[in-house]
C-alpha positions as CSV (number, residue, x, y, z in Angstrom):
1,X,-37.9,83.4,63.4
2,X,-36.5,81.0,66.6
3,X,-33.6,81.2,68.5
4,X,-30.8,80.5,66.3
5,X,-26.9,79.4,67.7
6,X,-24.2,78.8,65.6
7,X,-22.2,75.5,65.1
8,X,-18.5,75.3,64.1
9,X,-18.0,71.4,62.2
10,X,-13.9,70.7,61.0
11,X,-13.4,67.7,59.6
12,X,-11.0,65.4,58.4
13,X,-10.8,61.8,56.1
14,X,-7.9,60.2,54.7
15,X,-4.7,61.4,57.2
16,X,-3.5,58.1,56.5
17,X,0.2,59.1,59.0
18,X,0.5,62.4,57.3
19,X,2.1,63.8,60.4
20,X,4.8,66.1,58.7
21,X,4.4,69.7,57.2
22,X,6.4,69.8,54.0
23,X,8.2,72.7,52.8
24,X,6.7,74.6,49.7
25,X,7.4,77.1,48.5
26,X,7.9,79.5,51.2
27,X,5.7,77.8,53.3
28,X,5.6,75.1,55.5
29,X,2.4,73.1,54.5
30,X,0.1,70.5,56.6
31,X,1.0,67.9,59.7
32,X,-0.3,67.7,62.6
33,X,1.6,70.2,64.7
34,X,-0.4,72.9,62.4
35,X,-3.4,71.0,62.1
36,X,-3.2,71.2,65.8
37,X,-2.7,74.6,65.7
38,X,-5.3,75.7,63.6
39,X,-8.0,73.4,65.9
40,X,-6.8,75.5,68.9
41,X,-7.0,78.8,67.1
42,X,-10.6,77.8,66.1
43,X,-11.7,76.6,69.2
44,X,-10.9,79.5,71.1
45,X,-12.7,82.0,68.9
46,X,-15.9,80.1,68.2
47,X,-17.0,78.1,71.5
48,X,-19.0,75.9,69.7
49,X,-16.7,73.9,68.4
50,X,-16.4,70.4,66.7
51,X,-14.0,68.2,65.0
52,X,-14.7,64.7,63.0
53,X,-12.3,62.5,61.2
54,X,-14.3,60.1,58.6
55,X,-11.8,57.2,59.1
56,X,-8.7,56.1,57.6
57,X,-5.8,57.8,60.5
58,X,-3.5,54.6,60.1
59,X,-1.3,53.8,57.0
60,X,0.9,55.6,54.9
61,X,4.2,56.5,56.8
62,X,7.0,55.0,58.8
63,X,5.8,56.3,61.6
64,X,2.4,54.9,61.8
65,X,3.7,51.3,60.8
66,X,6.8,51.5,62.4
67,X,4.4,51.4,66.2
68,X,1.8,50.0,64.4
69,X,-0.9,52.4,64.5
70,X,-0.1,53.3,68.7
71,X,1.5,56.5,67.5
72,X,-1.1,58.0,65.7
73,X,-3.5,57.3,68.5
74,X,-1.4,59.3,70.6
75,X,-0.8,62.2,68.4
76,X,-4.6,61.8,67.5
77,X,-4.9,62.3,71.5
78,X,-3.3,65.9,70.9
79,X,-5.7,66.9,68.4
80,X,-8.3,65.9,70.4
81,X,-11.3,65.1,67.9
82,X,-14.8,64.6,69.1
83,X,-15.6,61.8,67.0
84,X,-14.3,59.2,64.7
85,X,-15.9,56.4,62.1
86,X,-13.3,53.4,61.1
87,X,-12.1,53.5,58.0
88,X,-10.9,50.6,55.9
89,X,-7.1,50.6,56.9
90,X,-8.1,50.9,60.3
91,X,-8.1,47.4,60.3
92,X,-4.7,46.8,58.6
93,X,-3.1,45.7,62.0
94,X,-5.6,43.2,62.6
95,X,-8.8,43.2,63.9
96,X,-7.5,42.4,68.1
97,X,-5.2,45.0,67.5
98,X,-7.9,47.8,66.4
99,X,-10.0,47.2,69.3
100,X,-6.4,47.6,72.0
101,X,-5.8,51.1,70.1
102,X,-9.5,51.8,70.2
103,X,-8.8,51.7,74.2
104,X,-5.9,54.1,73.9
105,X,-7.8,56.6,71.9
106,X,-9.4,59.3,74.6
107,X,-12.2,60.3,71.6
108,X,-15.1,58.3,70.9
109,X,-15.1,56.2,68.0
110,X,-18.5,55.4,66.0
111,X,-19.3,52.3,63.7
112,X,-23.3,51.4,63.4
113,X,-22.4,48.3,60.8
114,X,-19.8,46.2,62.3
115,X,-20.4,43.3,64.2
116,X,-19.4,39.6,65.5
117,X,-21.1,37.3,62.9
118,X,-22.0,34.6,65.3
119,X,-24.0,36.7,67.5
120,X,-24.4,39.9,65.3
121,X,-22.7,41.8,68.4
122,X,-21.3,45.1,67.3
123,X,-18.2,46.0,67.9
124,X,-18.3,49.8,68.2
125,X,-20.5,52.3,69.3
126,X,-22.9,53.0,66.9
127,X,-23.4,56.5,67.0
128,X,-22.6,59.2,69.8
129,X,-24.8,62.2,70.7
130,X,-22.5,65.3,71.5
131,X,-23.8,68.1,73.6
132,X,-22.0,71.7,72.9
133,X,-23.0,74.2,75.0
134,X,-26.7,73.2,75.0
135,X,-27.0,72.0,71.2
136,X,-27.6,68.1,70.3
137,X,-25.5,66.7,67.0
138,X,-25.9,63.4,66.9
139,X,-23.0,61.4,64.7
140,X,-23.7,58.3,63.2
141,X,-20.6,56.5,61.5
142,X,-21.1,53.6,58.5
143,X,-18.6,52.0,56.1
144,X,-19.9,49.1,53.9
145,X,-18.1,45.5,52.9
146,X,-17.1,46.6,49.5
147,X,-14.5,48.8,51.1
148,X,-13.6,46.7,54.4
149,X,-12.3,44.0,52.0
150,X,-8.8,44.0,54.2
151,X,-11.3,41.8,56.8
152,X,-11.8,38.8,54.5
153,X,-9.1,37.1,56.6
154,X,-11.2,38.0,59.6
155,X,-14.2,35.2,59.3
156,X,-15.7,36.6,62.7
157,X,-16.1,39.9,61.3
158,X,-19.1,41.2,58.9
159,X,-20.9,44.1,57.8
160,X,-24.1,45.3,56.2
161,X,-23.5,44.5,52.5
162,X,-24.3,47.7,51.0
163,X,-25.3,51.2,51.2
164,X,-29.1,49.9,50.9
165,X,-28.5,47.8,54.2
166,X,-26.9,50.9,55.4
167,X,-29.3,53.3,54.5
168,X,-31.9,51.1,56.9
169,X,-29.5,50.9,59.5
170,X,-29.6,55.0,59.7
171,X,-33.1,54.7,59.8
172,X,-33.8,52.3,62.8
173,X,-30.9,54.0,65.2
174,X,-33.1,57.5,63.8
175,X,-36.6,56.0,64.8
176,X,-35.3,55.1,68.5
177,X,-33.9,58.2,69.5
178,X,-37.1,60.5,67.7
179,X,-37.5,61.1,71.7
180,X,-34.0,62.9,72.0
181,X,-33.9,66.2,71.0
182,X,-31.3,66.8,68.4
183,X,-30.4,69.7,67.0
184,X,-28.5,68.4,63.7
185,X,-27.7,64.7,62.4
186,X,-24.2,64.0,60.9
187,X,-23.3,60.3,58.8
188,X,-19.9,60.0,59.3
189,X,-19.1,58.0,56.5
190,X,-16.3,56.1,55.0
191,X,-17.4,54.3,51.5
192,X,-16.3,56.7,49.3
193,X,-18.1,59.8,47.3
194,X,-20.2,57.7,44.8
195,X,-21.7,55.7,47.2
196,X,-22.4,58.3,49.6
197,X,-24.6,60.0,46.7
198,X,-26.6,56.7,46.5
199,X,-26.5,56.6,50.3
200,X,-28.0,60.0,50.4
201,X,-30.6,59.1,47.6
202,X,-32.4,56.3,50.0
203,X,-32.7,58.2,53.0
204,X,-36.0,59.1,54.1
205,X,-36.3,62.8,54.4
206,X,-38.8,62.0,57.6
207,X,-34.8,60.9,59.1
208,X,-33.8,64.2,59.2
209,X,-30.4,63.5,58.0
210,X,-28.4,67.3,57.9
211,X,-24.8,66.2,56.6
212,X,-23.0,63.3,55.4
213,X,-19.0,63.8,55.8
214,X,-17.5,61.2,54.0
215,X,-14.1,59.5,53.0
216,X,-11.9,56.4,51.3
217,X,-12.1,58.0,47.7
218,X,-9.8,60.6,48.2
219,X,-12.0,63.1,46.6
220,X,-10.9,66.8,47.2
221,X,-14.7,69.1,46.7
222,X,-14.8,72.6,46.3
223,X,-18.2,73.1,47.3
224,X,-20.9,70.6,48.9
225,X,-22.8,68.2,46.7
226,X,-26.3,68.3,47.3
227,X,-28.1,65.2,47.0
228,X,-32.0,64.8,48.3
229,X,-30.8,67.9,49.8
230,X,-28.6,66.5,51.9
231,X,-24.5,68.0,51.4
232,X,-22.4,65.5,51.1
233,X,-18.7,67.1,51.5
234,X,-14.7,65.2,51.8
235,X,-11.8,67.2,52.1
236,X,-8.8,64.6,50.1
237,X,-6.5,62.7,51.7
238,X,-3.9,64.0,54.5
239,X,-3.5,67.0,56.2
240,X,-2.4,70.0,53.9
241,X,-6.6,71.1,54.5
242,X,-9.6,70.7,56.4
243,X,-12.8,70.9,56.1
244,X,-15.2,73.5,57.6
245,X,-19.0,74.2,58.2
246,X,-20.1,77.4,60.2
247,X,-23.8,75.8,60.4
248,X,-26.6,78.3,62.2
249,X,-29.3,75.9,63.7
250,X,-32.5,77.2,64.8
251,X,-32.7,75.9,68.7
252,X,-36.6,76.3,68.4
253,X,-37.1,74.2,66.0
254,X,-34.1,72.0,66.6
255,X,-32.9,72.0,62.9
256,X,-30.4,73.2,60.6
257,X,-31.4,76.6,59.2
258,X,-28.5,77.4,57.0
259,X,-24.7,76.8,56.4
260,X,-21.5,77.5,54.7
261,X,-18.8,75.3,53.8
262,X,-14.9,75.8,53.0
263,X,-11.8,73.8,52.4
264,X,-9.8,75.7,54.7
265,X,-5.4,75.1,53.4
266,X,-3.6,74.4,56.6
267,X,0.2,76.1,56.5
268,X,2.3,78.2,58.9
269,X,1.0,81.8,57.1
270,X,-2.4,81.1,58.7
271,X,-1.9,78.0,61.3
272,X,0.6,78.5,64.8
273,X,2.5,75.3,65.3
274,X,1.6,73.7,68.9
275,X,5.2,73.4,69.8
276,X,4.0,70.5,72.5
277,X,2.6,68.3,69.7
278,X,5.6,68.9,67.4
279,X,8.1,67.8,70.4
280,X,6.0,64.4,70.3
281,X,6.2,63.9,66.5
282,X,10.0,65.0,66.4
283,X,10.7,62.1,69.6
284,X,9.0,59.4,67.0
285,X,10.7,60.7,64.0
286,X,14.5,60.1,65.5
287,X,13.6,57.3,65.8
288,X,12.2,56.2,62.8
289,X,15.2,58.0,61.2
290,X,18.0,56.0,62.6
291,X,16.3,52.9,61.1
292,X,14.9,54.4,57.6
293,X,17.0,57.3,56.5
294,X,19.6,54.7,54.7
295,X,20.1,55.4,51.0
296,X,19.5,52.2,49.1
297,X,19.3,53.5,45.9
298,X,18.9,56.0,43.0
299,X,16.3,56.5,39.8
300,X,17.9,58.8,37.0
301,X,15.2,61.1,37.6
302,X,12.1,61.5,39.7
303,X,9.4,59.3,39.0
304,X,5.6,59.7,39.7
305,X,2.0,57.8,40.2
306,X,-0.3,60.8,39.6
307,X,-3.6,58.7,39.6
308,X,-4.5,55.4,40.7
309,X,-6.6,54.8,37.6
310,X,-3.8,54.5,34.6
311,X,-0.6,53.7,33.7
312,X,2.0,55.3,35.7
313,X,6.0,56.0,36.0
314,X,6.0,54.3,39.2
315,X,4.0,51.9,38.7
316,X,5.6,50.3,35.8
317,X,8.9,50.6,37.6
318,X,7.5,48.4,40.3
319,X,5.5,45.8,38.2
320,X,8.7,45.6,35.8
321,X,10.9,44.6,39.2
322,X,8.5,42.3,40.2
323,X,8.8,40.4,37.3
324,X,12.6,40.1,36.4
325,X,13.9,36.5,36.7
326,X,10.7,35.6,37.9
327,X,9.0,32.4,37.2
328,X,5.4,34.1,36.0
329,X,4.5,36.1,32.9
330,X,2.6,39.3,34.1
331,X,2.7,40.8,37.6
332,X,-1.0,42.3,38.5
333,X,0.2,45.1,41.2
334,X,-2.4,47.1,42.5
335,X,-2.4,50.6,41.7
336,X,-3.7,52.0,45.2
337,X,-1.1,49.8,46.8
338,X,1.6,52.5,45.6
339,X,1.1,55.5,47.9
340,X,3.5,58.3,47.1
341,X,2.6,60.5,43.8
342,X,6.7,60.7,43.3
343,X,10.1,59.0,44.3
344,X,13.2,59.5,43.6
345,X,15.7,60.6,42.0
346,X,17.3,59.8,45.7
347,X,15.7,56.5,47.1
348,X,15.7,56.2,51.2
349,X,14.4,53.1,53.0
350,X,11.7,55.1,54.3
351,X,11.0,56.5,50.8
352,X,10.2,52.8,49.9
353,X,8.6,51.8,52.8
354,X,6.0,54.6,52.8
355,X,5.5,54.5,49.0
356,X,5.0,50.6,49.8
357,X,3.5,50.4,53.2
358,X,1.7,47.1,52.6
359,X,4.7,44.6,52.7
360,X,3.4,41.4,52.2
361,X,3.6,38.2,49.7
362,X,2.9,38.1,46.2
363,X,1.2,34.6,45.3
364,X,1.3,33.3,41.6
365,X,-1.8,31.9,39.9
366,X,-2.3,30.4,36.0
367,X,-5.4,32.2,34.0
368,X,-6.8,30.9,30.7
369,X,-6.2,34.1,28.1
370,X,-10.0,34.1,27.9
371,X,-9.9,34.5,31.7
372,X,-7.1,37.4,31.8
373,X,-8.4,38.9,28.6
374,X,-12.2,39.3,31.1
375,X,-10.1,40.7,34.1
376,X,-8.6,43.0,32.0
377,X,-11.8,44.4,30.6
378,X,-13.5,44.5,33.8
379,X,-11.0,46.5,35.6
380,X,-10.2,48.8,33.0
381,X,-14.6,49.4,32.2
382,X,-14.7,49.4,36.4
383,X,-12.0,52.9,36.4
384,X,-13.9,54.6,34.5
385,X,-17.6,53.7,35.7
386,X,-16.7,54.1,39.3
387,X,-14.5,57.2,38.3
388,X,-11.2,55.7,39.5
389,X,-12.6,54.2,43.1
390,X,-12.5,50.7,41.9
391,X,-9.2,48.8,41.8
392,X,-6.6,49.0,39.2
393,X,-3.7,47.2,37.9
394,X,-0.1,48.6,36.7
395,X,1.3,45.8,34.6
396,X,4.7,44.1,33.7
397,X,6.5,45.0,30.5
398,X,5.2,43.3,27.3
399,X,1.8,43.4,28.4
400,X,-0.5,45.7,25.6
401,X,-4.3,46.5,26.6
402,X,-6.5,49.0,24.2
403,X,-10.6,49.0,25.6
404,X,-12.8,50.6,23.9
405,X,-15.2,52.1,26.6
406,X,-17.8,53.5,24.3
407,X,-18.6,50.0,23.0
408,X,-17.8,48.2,26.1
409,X,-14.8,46.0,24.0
410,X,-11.1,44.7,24.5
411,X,-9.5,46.1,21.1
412,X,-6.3,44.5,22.2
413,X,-5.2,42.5,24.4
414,X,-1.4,41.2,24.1
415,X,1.7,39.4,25.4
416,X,5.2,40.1,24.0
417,X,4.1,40.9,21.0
418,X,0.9,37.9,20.6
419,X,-2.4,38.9,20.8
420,X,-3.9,36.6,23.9
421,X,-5.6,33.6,22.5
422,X,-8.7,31.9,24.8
423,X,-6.8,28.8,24.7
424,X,-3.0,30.9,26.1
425,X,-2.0,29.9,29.3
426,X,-1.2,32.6,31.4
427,X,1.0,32.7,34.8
428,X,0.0,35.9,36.8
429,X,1.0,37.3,40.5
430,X,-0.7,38.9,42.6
431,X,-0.3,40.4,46.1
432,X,-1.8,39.0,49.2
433,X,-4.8,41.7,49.5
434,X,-6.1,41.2,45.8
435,X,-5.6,37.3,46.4
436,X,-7.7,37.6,49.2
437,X,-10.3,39.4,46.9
438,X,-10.2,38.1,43.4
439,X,-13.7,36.8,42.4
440,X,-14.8,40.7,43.6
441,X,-11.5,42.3,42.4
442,X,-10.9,40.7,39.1
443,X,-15.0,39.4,37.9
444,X,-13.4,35.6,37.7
445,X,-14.5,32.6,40.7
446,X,-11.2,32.0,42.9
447,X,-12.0,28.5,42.3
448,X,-12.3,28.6,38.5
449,X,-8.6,30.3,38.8
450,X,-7.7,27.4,40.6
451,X,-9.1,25.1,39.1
452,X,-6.1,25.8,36.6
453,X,-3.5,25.6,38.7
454,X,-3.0,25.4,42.7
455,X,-1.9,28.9,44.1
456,X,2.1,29.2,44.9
457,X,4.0,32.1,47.0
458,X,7.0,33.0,45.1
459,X,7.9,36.2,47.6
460,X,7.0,35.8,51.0
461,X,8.0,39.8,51.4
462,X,7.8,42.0,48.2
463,X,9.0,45.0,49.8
464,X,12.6,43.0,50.3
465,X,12.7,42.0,46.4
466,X,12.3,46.0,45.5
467,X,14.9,46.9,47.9
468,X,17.4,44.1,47.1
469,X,16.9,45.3,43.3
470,X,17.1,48.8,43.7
471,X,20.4,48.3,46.1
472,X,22.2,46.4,43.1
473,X,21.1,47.8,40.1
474,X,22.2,51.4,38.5
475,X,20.1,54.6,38.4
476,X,17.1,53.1,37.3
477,X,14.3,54.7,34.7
478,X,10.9,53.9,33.8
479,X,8.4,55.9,31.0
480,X,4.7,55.3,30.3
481,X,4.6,53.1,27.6
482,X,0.7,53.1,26.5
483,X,0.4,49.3,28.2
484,X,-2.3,49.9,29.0
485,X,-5.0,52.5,27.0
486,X,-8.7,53.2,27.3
487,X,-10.7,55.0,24.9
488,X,-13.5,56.6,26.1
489,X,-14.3,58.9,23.1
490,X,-17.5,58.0,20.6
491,X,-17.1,57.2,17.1
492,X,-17.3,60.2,14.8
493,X,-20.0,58.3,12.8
494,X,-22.4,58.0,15.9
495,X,-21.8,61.4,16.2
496,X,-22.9,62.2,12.9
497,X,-26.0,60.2,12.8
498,X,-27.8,61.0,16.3
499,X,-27.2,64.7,15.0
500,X,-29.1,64.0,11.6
501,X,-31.6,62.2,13.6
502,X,-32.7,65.1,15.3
């Protein structure tokens, strides 16, 4: 047996500006200041020591959007990571503006698949070979086009299609550094769990891939998932945990000899708050209070968006708003758009603004009912094939949708009541994001939409028409209704004749 050393890996995907612990229970759970903590603690008891974050620091509180991403790089300065991938909201501010806070950022930040289209010149590193204490880990970080969909508006910027293109990408920056001793080979991904299976399906072994550390889908693993024996691991969105491998590599051989792997909860029984870092956070959070900690309204209850992929509370409070006194039938709003899992029954601006971080307009558009009656199906089949990672629509009040999964069929499909002819004529809105991306989004040509009707901004600023409404009106309510309803179970007679088949 060689020389063996052992290797220390925390990680984190998904923080999008979870910067504060919250109080539960008896315990004060996540945020930096003990995430910070429980980095330090680690690093001094195991020297070899590293920390990666598989994209997506920016978006998702008022402190983040209030400096526009320049605090989080500064209180991702504190916890000091070793290496980052972008993520898709990294490029929320704007292309120009990710490559300013890329200069502030005193960590190293990998992308091996984004690049200048007029002269394919990338615009990260992409990849970074860390020494610790003698041993070689070399990161690579990808993300693919079907997630960086935010960077339609940027025509200079493109990536490698898919996780095929991707997968060869791995491969050529592997083959040129064969010569450079490396003791273990980390993808830093940010595409989402599905696709990092098929990413991990089309590597060549020869590659010597160890890891993949992935992120974007939100998906919270309780052990590895081994794919052409590659572990493929995420840790879930924000900072209440984080991952960790204690790898033992055999410095002989230069290769990974064995590992264990734990989400590890981060709270204050376990995790010492660094006091520096929590002085920092608490200087940005006066001042975010003094601008967001307004009451502007009140729900008669609490109300909650438990999953991105159905019908929720939330989001049929914010899709019925939308559409009162408006001049189109059926607002479209996009499930992953809503970023709090509960609001209320006390409303804040800052409540609002970080379960709606993506202010924008909302455009208008006219479908055929054959045309809404296909973007129906496809998003409702696309939730469940993808397993929620695909987009999804809550939808205003009188809309009724029952698909059949097993049989691939729209059941129902109604307005108010009507059951949504071919020939209907149907005035939808959408927001600026899903506009951007409707052929992909919705399975229906832009142009075809169009074609119908030329595109009209009705709201220039949605977040402004929720606040106005929730300011004026009473304690508000809203209940799931069954709007919309998949059935994924078989018939009973299928059932009964595959069994008397066999």
């Amino acid at each position: 047996m060689g020389t063996t050393q052992k290797l220390v890996l925390l990680h984190s995907n998904d923080m999008h500006g979870d910067f504060l612990a919250e109080t539960k229970g008896a315990r004060n759970v996540g945020g930096v200041s003990l995430l910070s903590g429980y980095l330090k603690k680690v690093r001094t008891e195991e020297p070899n020591t590293l920390f990666a974050i598989a994209g997506d620091m920016f978006r998702g509180s008022i402190i983040d959007s209030e400096y526009r991403g320049l605090s989080t790089i500064e209180l991702m300065n504190f916890l000091n990571p070793d290496i980052v991938t972008v993520g898709n909201h990294e490029v929320d501010y704007g292309l120009a503006h990710l490559l300013f806070l890329e200069k502030c950022a005193r960590f190293p930040i990998v992308n091996a698949n984004m690049y200048i289209k007029t002269n394919h010149t990338r615009l990260f590193e992409p990849y970074r070979i860390i020494d610790v204490n003698g041993l070689k880990v070399l990161f690579i970080g990808i993300i693919t086009e079907e997630v960086l969909a935010s960077t339609k508006s940027e025509e200079v910027i493109g990536t490698f299609v898919d996780v095929w293109e991707a997968s060869k990408q791995v491969g050529v920056i592997i083959d040129n550094y064969k010569t450079t001793r490396i003791d273990l080979t980390v993808l830093l991904t940010h595409i989402g769990f599905e696709e990092d299976k098929k990413l991990a399906a089309l590597l060549d072994p020869k590659w010597g891939v160890d890891l993949i550390i992935g992120g974007h889908s939100h998906t919270l693993l309780n052990k590895p998932y081994v794919v052409n024996n590659i572990p493929i691991v995420q840790v879930g969105s924000g900072t209440d945990q984080i991952g960790r491998f204690d790898i033992t590599i055999d410095t002989e051989n230069h290769r990974m000899e064995g590992y264990t792997w734990n989400v590890i909860p981060i709270s204050d029984e376990d995790c010492p708050a660094d006091e520096v870092l929590e002085e920092v956070l608490q200087s940005y959070k006066n001042v975010t209070d003094q601008k967001y900690m307004k009451i502007i309204g009140t729900l008669k209850r609490e109300l909650t968006h438990p999953s991105r992929a159905e019908e929720t509370e939330l989001g049929n409070l914010f899709a019925d708003i939308m559409q009162t006194d408006s001049s189109f039938d059926v607002m479209l709003l996009a499930s992953g758009s809503i970023r709090k899992k509960k609001l209320g029954p006390i409303i804040r601006y800052q409540d609002l603004a970080e379960c709606l971080p993506f202010a924008g307009p909302i455009t208008m558009l006219e479908v055929t009912g054959k045309q809404f009656r296909h973007m129906v199906a496809f998003w409702l089949e696309q939730s469940v094939t993808t397993r929620g990672s695909s987009e999804f629509y809550q939808v205003s009040k009188g809309v009724k949708a029952v698909y059949d999964y097993y049989n691939q069929k729209l059941e129902t499909c109604m307005l108010h009541g009507k059951e949504i002819s071919d020939d209907d004529r149907i005035k939808i809105a959408v927001q600026e994001f899903h506009l951007n991306n409707f052929t992909e989004f919705f399975d229906v040509p832009i142009d075809e939409v169009e074609a119908n009707m030329k595109r009209r901004v009705v709201v220039t600023n949605d977040l402004s028409i929720y606040e106005e409404y929730l300011a004026t009106s009473g304690p508000l309510d809203a209940k799931v209704e069954g709007r919309l309803i998949i059935r994924k179970e078989r018939p009973k007679e299928s059932v009964k004749i595959e069994k008397s088949l066999v």
